[in-house]
N, C-alpha and C positions, 0 to 999 in steps of 0.2 A: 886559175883563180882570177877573179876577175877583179881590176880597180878602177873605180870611177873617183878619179880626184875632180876635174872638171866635168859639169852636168854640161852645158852648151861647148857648141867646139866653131859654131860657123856652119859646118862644111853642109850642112844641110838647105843652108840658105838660100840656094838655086834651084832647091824642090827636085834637088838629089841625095841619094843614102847609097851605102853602101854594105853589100850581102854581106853574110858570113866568108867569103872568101875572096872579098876585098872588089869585087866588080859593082861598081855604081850603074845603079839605074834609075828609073824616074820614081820619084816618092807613090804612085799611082799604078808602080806596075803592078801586074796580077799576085808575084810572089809577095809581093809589099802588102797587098791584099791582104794576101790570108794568113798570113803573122801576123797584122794591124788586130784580123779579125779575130786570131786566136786571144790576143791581148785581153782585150773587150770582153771576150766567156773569162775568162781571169778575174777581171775589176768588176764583171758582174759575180763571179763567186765570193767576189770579196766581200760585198755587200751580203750574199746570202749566210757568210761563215758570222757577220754580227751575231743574224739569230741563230745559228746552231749549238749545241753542245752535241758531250758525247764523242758516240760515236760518225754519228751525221758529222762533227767537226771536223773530226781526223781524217775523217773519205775526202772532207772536203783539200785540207788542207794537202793532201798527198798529191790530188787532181790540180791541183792549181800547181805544184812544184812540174806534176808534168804537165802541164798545159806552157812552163817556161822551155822546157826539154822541146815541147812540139814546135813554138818556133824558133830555139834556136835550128833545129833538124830542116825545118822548111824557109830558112833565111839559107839556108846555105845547098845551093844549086850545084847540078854533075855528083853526084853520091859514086863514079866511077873514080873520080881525082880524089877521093878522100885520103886513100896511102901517100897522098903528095901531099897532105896540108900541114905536116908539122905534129900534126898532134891528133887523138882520136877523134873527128867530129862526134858532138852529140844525134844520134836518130833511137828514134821510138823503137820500141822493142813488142814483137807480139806479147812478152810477160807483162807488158803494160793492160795491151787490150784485153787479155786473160784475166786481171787481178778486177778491169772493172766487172764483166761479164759474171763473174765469181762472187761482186758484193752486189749485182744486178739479181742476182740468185737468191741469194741470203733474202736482200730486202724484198725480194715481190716474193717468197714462201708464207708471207706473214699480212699477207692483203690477199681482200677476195676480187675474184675478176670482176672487168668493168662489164657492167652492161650498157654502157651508156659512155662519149668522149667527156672526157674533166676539159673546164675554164680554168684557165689559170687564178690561181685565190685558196683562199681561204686562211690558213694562216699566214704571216710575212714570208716566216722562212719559206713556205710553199712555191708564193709569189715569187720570190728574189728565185727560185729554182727554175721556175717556168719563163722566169725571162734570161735567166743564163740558156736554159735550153734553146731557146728562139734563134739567140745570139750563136750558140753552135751550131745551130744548123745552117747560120749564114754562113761562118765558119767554113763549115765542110763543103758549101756550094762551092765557095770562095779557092779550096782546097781540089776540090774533083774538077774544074776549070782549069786553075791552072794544071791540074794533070793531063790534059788534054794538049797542052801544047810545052810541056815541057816534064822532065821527068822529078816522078816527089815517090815519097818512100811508102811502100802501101801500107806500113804498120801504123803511118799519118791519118791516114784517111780512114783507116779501120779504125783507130781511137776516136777520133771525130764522132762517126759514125754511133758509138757505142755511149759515147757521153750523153749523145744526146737521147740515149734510154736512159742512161743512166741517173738523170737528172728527172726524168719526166718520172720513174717508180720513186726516185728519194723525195720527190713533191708530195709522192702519197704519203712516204711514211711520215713527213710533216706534217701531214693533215693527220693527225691520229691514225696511222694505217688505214688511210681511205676514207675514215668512221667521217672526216670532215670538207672532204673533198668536194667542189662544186660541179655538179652535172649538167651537162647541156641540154635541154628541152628544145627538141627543132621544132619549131614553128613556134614559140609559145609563144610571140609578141605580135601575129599577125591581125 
């Protein structure tokens, strides 16, 4: 369980923090990164869940409890020492990236294919979807980096990966299942 009696503590003030597993490093490292950036797809779903009802809600709200699970899983570095840490570390779980894949399913049965790339718009909820997506795909740069030079849990990065379809078909179904969706005309301003 978690308690936050104090919100400031100091320890930060040297423009260091410290992982899930208690090693400080610099507020700017790469892991630091892509937790900061999972945040950020979060406070941008936050925004989108104003305008949603429904079921768009619920998806929304489920994605953002794991979008907390994803950084705690990626604050916390060596996923080998996790039988040493006291207690179960949180990591994503492939039933995570399955369940979105599953409502990626559902929602795009009920829109017809694009022939043409969508501009982010047309309704708010749309909007706010298409810039959460944006933000996850920095997300998972941010995520497949540091996998490169350090080990991260690939059910991380497969979620990642998946939100951010997942977000770009629930824009449709914002848009009235596509009926309002904004099309790209290449060249039309030449």
């Amino acid at each position: 369980m978690v308690v936050l009696n104090r919100i400031y503590t100091r320890t930060g003030d040297q423009g260091e923090t410290a992982l899930g597993n208690g090693e400080k490093v610099a507020k700017f490292a790469p892991r630091v990164e892509a937790y900061g950036t999972v945040d950020e797809v979060n406070a941008t779903l936050g925004l989108s869940r104003l305008h949603a009802s429904g079921d768009l809600a619920e998806m929304i709200a489920r994605i953002q409890n794991d979008l907390f699970d994803l950084g705690a899983d990626l604050c916390r570095p060596d996923m080998a020492k996790d039988a040493e840490a006291g207690y179960t570390p949180l990591r994503m779980t492939q039933a995570q990236v399955d369940r979105l894949e599953s409502e990626i399913d559902a929602m795009n049965a009920n829109l017809q294919p694009l022939r043409s790339f969508v501009l982010p718009g047309g309704s708010a909820l749309a909007a706010h979807l298409h810039l959460a997506r944006t933000v996850c795909r920095r997300a998972e740069r941010r995520a497949v980096e540091l996998s490169r030079g350090e080990e991260v849990n690939t059910a991380a990065l497969h979620y990642l990966n998946r939100l951010s379809d997942w977000l770009f078909v629930a824009s449709r179904v914002a848009n009235e299942n596509g009926a309002d969706d904004v099309l790209w005309v290449p060249g039309a301003n030449r």
